[in-house]
C-alpha positions as CSV (number, residue, x, y, z in Angstrom):
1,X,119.4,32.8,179.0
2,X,120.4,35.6,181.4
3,X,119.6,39.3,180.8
4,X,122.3,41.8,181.0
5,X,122.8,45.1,181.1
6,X,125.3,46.3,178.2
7,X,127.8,48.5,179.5
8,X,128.5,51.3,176.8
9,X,132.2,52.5,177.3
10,X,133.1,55.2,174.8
11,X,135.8,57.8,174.2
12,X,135.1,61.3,174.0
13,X,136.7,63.3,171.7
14,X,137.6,65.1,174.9
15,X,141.0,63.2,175.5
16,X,141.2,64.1,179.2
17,X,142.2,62.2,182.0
18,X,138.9,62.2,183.7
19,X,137.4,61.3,180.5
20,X,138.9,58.4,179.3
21,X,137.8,54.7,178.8
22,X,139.6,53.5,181.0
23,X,138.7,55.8,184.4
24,X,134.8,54.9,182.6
25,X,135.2,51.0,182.7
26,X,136.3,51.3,186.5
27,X,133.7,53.5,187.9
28,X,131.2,51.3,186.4
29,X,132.1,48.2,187.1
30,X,132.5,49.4,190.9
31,X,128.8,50.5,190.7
32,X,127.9,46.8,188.9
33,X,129.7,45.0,191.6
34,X,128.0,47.2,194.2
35,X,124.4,46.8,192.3
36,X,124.8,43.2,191.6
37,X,124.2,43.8,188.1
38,X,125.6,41.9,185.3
39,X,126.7,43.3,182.4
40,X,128.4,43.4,178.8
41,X,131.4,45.3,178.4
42,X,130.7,47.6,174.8
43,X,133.5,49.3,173.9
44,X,133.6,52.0,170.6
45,X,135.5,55.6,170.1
46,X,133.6,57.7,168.0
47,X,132.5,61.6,168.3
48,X,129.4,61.7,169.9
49,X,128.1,64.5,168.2
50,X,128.0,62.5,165.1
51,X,125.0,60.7,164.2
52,X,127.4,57.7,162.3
53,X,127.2,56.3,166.0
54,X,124.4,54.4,165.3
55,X,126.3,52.3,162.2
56,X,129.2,51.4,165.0
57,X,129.2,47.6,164.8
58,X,129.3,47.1,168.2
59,X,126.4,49.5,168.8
60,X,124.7,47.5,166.2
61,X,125.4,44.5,167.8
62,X,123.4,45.8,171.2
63,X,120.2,47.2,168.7
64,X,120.2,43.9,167.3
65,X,120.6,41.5,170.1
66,X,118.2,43.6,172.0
67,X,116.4,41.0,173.7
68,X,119.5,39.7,175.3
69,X,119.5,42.9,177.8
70,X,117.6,44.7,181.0
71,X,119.1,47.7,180.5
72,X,122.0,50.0,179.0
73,X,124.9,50.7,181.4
74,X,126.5,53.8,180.8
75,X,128.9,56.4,182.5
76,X,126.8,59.5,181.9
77,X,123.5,60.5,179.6
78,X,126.4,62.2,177.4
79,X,128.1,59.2,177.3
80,X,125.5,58.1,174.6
81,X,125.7,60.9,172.3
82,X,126.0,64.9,172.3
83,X,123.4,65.0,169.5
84,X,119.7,64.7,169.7
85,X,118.3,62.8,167.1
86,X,120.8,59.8,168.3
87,X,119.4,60.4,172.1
88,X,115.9,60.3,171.1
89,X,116.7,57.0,169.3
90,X,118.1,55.2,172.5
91,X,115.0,56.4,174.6
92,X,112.4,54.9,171.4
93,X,114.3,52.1,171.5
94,X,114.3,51.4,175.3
95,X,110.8,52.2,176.0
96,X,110.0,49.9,173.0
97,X,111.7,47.1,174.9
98,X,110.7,48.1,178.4
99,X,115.0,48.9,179.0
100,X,116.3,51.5,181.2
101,X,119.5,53.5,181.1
102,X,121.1,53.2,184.3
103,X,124.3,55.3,185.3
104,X,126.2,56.2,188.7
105,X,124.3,58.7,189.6
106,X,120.5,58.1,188.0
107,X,118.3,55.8,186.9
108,X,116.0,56.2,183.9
109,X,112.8,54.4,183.6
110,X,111.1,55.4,180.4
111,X,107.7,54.2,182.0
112,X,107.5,57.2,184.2
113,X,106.8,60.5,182.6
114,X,109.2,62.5,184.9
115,X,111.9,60.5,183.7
116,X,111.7,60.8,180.6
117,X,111.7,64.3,180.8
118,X,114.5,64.5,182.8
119,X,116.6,61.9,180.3
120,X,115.1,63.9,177.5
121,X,116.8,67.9,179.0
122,X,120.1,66.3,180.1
123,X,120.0,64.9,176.3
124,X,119.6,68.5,175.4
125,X,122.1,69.7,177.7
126,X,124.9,67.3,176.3
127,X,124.1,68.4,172.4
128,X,124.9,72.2,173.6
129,X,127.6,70.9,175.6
130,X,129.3,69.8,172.6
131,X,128.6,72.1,170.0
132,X,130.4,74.6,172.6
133,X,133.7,71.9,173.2
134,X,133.3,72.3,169.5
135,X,133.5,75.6,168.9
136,X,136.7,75.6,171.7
137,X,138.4,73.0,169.6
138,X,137.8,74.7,166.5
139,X,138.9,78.2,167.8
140,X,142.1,76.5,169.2
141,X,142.9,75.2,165.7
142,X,142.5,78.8,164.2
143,X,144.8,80.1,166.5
144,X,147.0,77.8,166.4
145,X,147.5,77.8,162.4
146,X,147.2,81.6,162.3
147,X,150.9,80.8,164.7
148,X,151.8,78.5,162.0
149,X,151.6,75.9,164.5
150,X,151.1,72.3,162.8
151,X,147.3,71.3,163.4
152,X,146.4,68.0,161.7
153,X,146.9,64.6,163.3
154,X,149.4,63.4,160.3
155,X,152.2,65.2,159.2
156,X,152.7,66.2,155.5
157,X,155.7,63.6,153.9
158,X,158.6,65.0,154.2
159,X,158.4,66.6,157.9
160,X,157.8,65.5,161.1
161,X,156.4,67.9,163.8
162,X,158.2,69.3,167.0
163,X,156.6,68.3,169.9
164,X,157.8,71.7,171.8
165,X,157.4,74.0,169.1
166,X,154.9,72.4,167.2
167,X,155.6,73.3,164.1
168,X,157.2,71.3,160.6
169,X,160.7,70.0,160.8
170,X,162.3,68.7,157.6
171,X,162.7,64.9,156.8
172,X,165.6,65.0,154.6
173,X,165.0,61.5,153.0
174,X,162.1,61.8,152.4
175,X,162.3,65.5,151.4
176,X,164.3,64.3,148.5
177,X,161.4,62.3,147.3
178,X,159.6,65.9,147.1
179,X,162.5,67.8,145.2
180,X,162.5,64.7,142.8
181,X,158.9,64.8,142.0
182,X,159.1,68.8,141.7
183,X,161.9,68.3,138.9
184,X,160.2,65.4,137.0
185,X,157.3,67.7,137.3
186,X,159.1,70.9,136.1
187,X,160.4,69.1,133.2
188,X,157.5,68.2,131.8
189,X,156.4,64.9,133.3
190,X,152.9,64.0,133.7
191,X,151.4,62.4,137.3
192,X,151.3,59.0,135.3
193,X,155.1,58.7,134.5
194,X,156.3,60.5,137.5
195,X,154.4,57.6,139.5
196,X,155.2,54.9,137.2
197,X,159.1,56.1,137.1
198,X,159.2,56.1,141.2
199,X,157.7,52.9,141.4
200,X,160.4,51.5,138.9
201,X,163.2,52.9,141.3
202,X,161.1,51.1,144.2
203,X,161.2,54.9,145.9
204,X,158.9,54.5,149.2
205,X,155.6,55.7,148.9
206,X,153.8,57.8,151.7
207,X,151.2,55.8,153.7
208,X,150.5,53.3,150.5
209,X,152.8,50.2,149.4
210,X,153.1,52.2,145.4
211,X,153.3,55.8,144.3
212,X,149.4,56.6,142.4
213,X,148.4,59.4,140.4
214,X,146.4,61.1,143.8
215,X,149.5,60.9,145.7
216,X,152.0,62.6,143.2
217,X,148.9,65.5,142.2
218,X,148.8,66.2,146.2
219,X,152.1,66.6,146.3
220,X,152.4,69.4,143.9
221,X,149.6,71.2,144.7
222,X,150.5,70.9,148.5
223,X,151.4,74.8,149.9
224,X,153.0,72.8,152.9
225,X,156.2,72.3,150.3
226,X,156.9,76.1,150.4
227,X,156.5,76.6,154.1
228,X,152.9,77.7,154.1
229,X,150.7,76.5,156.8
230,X,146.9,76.3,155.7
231,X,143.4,76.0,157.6
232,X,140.2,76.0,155.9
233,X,137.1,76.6,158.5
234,X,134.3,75.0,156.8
235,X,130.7,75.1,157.6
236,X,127.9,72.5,156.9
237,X,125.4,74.0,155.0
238,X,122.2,72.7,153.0
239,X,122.5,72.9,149.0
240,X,120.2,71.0,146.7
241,X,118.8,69.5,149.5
242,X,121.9,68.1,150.4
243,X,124.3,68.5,153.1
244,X,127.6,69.6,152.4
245,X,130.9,71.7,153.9
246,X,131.5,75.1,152.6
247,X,134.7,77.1,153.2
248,X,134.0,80.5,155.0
249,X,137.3,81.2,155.6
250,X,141.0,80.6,154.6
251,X,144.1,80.7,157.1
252,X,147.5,80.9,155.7
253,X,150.8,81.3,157.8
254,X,153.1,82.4,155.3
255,X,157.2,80.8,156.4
256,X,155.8,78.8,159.0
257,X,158.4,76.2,158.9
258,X,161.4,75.7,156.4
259,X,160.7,75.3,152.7
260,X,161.5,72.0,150.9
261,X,160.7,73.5,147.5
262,X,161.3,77.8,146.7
263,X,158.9,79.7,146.0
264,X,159.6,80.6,142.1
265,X,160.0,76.5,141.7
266,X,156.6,75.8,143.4
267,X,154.4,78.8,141.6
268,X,155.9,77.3,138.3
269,X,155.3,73.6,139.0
270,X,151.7,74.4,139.6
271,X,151.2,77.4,137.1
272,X,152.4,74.1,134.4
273,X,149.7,72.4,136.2
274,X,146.7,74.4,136.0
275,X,147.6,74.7,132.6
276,X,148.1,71.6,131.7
277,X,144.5,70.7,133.1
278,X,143.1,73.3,130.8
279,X,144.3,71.9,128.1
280,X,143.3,68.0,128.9
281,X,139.8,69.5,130.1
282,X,139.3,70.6,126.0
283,X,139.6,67.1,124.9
284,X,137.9,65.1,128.2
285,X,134.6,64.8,127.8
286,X,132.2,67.7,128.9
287,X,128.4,69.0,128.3
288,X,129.7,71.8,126.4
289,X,127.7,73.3,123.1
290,X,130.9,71.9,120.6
291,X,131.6,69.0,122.1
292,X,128.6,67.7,123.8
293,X,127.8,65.1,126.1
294,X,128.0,61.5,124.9
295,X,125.2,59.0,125.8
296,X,127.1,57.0,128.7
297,X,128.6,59.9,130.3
298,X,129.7,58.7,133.6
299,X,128.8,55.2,133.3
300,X,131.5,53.5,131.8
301,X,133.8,51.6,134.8
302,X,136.7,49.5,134.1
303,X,136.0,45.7,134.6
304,X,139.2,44.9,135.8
305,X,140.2,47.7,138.4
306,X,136.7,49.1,139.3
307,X,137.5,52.9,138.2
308,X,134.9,55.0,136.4
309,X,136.9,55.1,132.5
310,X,138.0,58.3,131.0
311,X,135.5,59.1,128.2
312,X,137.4,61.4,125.5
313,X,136.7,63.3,122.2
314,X,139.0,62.2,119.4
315,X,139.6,65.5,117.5
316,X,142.8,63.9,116.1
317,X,141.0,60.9,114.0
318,X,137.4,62.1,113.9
319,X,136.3,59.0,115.3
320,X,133.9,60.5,117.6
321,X,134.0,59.4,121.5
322,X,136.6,57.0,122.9
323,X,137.2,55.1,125.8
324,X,140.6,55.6,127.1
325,X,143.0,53.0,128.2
326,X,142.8,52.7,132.1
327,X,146.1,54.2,133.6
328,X,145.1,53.2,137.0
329,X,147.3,50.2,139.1
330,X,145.8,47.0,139.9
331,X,144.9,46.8,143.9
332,X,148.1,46.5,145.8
333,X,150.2,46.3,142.9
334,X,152.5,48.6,141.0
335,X,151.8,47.4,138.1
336,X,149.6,49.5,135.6
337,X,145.6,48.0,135.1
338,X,146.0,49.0,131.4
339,X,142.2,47.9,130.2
340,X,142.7,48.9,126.7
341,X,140.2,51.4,125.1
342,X,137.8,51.6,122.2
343,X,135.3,53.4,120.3
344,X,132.4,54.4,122.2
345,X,129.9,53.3,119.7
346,X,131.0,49.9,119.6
347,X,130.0,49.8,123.7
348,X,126.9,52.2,122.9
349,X,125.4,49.5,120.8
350,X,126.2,46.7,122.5
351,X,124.3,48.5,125.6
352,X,121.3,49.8,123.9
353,X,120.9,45.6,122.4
354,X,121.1,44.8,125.9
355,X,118.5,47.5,127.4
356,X,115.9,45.7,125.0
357,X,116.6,42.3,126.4
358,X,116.2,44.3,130.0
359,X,112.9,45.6,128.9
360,X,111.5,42.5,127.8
361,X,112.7,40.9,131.6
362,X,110.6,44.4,133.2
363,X,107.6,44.1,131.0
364,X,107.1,40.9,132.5
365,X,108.2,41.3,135.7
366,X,105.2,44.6,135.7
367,X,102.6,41.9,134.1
368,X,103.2,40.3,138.1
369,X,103.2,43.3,139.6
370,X,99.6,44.3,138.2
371,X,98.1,40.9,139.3
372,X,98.1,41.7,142.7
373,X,96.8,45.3,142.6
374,X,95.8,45.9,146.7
375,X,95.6,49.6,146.3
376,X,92.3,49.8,148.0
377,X,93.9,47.8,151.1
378,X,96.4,50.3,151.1
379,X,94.4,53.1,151.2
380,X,92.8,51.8,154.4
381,X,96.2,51.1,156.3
382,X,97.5,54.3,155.7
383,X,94.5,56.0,157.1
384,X,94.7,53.5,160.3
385,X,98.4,54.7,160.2
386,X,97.4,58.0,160.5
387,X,94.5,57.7,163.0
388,X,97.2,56.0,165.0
389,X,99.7,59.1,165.4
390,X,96.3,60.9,166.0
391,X,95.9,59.0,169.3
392,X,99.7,59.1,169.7
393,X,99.8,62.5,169.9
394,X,96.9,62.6,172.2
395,X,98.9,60.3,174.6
396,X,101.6,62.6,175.0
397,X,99.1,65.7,175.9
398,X,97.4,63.5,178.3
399,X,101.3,62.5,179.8
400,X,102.0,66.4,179.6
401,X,98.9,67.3,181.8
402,X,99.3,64.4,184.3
403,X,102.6,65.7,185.0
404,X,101.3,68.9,185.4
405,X,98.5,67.4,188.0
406,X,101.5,65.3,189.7
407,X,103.5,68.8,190.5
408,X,100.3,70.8,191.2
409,X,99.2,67.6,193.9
410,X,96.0,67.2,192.0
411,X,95.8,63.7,192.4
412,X,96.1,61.1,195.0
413,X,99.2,58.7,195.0
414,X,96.6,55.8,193.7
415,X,95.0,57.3,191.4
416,X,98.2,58.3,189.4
417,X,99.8,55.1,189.6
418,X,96.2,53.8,187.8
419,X,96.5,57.1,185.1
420,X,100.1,55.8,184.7
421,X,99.2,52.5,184.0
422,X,96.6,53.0,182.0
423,X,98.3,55.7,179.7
424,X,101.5,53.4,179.6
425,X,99.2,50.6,178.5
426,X,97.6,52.3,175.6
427,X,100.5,53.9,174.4
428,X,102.3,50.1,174.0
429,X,99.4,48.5,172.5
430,X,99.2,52.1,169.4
431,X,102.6,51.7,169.3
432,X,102.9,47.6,168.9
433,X,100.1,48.1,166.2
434,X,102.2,50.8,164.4
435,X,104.7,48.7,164.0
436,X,102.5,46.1,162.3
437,X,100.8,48.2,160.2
438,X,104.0,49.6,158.9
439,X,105.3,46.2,158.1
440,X,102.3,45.3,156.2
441,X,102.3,48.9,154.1
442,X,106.2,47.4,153.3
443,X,104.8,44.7,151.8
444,X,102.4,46.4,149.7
445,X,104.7,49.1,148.5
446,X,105.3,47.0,145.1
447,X,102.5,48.8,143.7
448,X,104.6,52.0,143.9
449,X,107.4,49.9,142.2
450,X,105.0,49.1,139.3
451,X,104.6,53.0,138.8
452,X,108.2,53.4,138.5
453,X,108.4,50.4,136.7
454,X,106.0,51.6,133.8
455,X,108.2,54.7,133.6
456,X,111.4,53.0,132.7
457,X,109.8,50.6,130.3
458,X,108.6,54.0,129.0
459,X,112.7,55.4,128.3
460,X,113.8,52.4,127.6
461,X,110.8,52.5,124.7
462,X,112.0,56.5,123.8
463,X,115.6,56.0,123.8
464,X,115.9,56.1,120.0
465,X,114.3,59.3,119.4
466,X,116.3,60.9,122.3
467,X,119.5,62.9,121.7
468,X,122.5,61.9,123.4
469,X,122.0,63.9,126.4
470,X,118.8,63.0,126.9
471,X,119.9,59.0,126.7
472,X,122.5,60.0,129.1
473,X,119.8,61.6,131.7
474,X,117.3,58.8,130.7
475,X,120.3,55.8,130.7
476,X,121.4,56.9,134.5
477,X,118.0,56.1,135.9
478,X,118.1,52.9,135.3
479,X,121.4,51.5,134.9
480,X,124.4,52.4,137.6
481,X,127.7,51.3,136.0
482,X,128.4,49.8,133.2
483,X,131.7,47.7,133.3
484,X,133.7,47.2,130.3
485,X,136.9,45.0,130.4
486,X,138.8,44.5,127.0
487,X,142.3,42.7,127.5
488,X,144.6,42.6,124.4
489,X,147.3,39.8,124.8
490,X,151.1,42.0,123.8
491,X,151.9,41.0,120.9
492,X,148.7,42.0,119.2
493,X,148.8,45.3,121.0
494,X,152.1,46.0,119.1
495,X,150.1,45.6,115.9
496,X,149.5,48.6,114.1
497,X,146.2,50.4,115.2
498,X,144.8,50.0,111.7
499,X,145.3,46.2,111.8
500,X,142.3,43.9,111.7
501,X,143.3,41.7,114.8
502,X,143.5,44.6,116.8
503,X,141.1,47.0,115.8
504,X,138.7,44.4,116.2
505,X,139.9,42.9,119.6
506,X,136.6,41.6,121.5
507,X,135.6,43.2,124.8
508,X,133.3,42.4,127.5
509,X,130.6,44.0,128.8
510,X,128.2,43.7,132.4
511,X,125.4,46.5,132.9
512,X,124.6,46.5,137.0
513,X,121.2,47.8,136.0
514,X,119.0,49.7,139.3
515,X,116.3,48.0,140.8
C-alpha cells in the first residue's frame, strides 16, 4: 500500500478569515498538487493550546495508523499545537518513524540537527503566541462584561442576545417559565416537585427533553434573572498536586439588561435556599464529631439510574444510617428512577460477606503472583534503562557540539554527513532498544501488583477492628462503587412501613471492586 502524507486541517480558536479551514485546505492542496504529493485530508477544531489534542479521534487515528504515512501535512508549525509538550510529541513521534512535517513554506526533517532546532523554536514561538491571543481574548471578555455586554456563547433561558448591542433581551415565553419556577420556589416548593410539576404540565425544558433537579437549582441561583451580568476570571493553579481553576476575580454589571425577576423576589428565593441547604446539610451525611461518617460513605450508586445514593442520618426513628430513595429521572425520561431506600446496615453486611469471598479470590490470585518472582531480572533492566538515557543524553551533547562545529566551519562537508550518520544511527538503535526494554519492565511490573496486593488482603483482614471511618478510608481503596438496586412492585410500597412484606423487600447488590 501507498504512503501518504496526512494533511492536518484545524481551526484555530482564532475565527478569522485568514485562518479558517477552509482558506487552510486550499493552500495545501495547491502546494500537494504542485509537490505531487498525496495526501489524507484530517480534519478536527480544537484549541491548540490544549493538550486534549492528542485524545482527538482523528488525531488518534493518524498516531495509530502511523505506518500508513511519509509525512504530516500541515498549514503552519502552529497549526499542530500552541503548546509544547504536544509539539515535542509530534517531533518524538516523527523521528521515531523516520516522518517529516512538511508545510508551504518549510520542510522539517528530524534527521538533521538544524532542523530540529529550527521546528523545536517556531514550537516555542507558537506556545507564546497563544498564551498572548489568550490573554487578548480574555481581556476582551473583561471589558466587555464590565459594559454588561453578553459574553458566553449560549444565552441564559429566557433571553436572547442583541446582535448590535450585545446585550440580554427578554424571551417572554420562556420568561414566564422563570417567573413560574420563582413562585413555586417562593412558596415553598422544593427542586424535586417544581421539576416533577413542570414536567406534568409538559412545560419545555431548556437544552434537555425534561425539567431535572440541576436545571431548576441553576435557575434560581442564576444573577442573570435580576439583570446582573457576571464574569469570573479564573486561574489554573496547582493544589494537592492537582490542577485546578481558582477565581481571582469577580465582575458584576449591576442592570445590565431588563430583569425577569425583582430584586426583593430574587434575594428571597435564594435567602429560602441557602437556608433550606443548611438545614438538609444537618441530616445528610457528613464527617462531623455527632454525626460521623458511615462506612460506605460515597460508595453507594443506584443500580438502576447510575447516581451516587443519598446516604442520610435518621434522627426521626433512630435507625441509624439510611439509604434514600433515588429522586433522580430515568435517562431520557420524565419519569422519576425511584430505587427505593433501606437501612444501611442491611447493605453494610451484605458488603463486608462479600469482601471475604473477594479476599479469598486475591489470596489466590497473590499465591500466582509469588511463583514468578523475577525481581532480580528487573533490577538489571532498569539499570540498562538507565544506562540507556545515560548515552541518550550524551547523543544530544554530541548533536549540540556538531552543530556548533557546522556554524563555526570546523568540518568538511564529508565528514559531517559521516558524524550525521553515525550519531543518527546510534541514537535509533538506544532508542529502538528503549522501547523494548520498557515493554519488557511492563510485563514484569506484576510484582509491584503483588505488593499492593498483600496490602489489601491486609484491610480487608483489619476491617472488623476498624471504626467506621477508618472502613470508609480502607473500603475506598479497593472497591469503586457499589450498586444497590431495590425495586418494590406498588402495591406493597403502599403497605405500611412497619409491614413485613415491605420492610423486608429484597435488594440487589454488585461491588465493581478496583484492580
Amino acid at each position: 500500500m501507498e504512503k501518504v502524507y496526512a494533511m492536518l486541517l484545524r481551526l484555530s480558536r482564532d475565527k478569522k478569515e485568514a485562518d479558517s479551514l477552509q482558506n487552510h485546505r486550499e493552500i495545501l492542496e495547491a502546494y500537494a498538487a504542485a509537490h505531487n504529493l498525496k495526501y489524507e485530508p484530517i480534519e478536527y477544531i480544537v484549541s491548540g493550546m490544549k493538550a486534549d489534542v492528542l485524545d482527538r479521534p482523528d488525531i488518534q487515528q493518524v498516531i495509530n495508523q502511523i505506518d500508513r504515512y511519509k509525512g504530516i501535512l500541515v498549514y503552519d508549525i502552529s497549526r499542530i499545537a500552541r503548546d509544547v509538550g504536544v509539539g515535542d510529541y509530534f517531533k518524538k513521534m516523527c523521528k521515531l518513524n523516520e516522518l517529516e512535517i512538511v508545510t508551504p513554506y518549510y520542510r522539517f526533517d528530524f534527521s538533521d540537527p538544524m532542523q530540529e532546532s529550527m521546528y523545536e523554536n517556531q514550537i516555542q514561538m507558537a506556545a507564546t503566541e497563544g498564551r498572548m491571543i489568550a490573554k487578548r481574548h480574555k481581556d476582551n471578555k473583561m471589558a466587555r462584561a464590565r459594559r454588561g455586554e453578553w459574553i458566553a456563547s449560549d444565552t441564559a433561558f429566557g433571553y436572547a442576545r442583541d446582535k448590535e448591542t450585545r446585550r440580554l433581551v427578554i424571551v417572554e415565553e420562556e420568561a414566564e417559565i422563570i417567573r413560574r419556577i420563582f413562585k413555586l420556589h417562593n412558596e415553598g416548593l422544593g427542586s424535586y416537585k417544581i421539576r416533577d410539576i413542570l414536567n406534568a404540565e409538559g412545560i419545555p425544558a431548556p437544552r434537555t427533553a425534561f425539567w431535572n433537579l440541576p436545571s431548576i437549582k441553576r435557575i434560581i441561583k442564576n444573577e442573570v434573572y435580576k439583570g446582573t451580568v457576571l464574569f469570573n476570571n479564573r486561574k489554573e493553579i496547582m493544589e494537592n498536586g492537582k490542577r485546578k481553576y481558582k477565581i481571582v476575580e469577580t465582575i458584576r454589571a449591576e442592570n445590565a439588561h431588563p430583569k425577569i425577576i425583582e430584586l426583593k423576589e430574587w434575594f428571597e428565593a435564594n435567602t429560602e435556599r441557602v437556608a433550606r441547604a443548611e438545614k438538609f446539610a444537618h441530616y445528610r451525611e457528613k464527617p462531623a464529631t455527632k454525626s460521623g461518617t458511615s462506612s460506605l460513605k460515597d460508595l453507594v450508586y443506584c443500580g438502576c439510574c447510575h447516581r451516587k445514593h443519598t446516604i442520610l442520618l435518621d434522627h426521626k426513628c433512630n435507625t441509624g444510617y439510611v439509604v434514600k430513595v433515588c429522586h433522580y429521572l430515568k435517562d431520557g425520561s420524565k419519569e422519576k428512577c425511584g430505587n427505593a431506600g433501606i437501612q444501611l446496615a442491611k447493605i453494610e453486611k451484605r458488603v463486608f460477606h462479600d469482601i471475604k469471598r473477594e479476599k479469598a479470590a486475591l489470596e489466590k490470585y497473590l499465591l500466582s503472583l509469588e511463583q514468578n518472582d523475577n525481581s532480580e531480572l528487573k533490577e538489571k533492566k532498569l539499570k540498562r534503562l538507565d544506562q540507556i538515557k545515560e548515552q541518550l543524553k550524551d547523543l544530544d551533547d554530541k548533536d549540540t557540539n556538531l552543530l556548533l562545529a557546522i556554524v563555526a566551519g570546523g568540518f568538511t562537508a564529508e565528514k559531517i554527513d559521516m558524524m550525521k550518520t553515525m550519531l543518527a544511527t546510534q541514537r535509533m538503535q538506544l532508542e529502538g532498544e528503549e522501547k523494548l526494554v520498557e515493554a519488557e519492565l511492563k510485563k514484569l511490573e506484576v510484582f509491584d501488583e503483588a505488593e499492593n496486593v498483600k496490602k489489601i488482603i491486609d484491610k480487608m483482614e483489619r476491617l472488623e477492628e476498624m471504626t467506621p471511618e477508618q472502613q470508609n478510608q480502607a473500603l475506598k481503596t479497593f472497591i469503586k462503587k457499589i450498586h444497590y438496586t431495590r425495586t418494590i412492585p406498588e402495591e406493597i410500597k403502599k403497605l405500611s412501613t412497619r409491614n413485613p412484606l415491605r420492610k423486608n423487600a429484597p435488594f440487589k447488590l454488585k461491588i465493581e471492586y478496583i484492580r
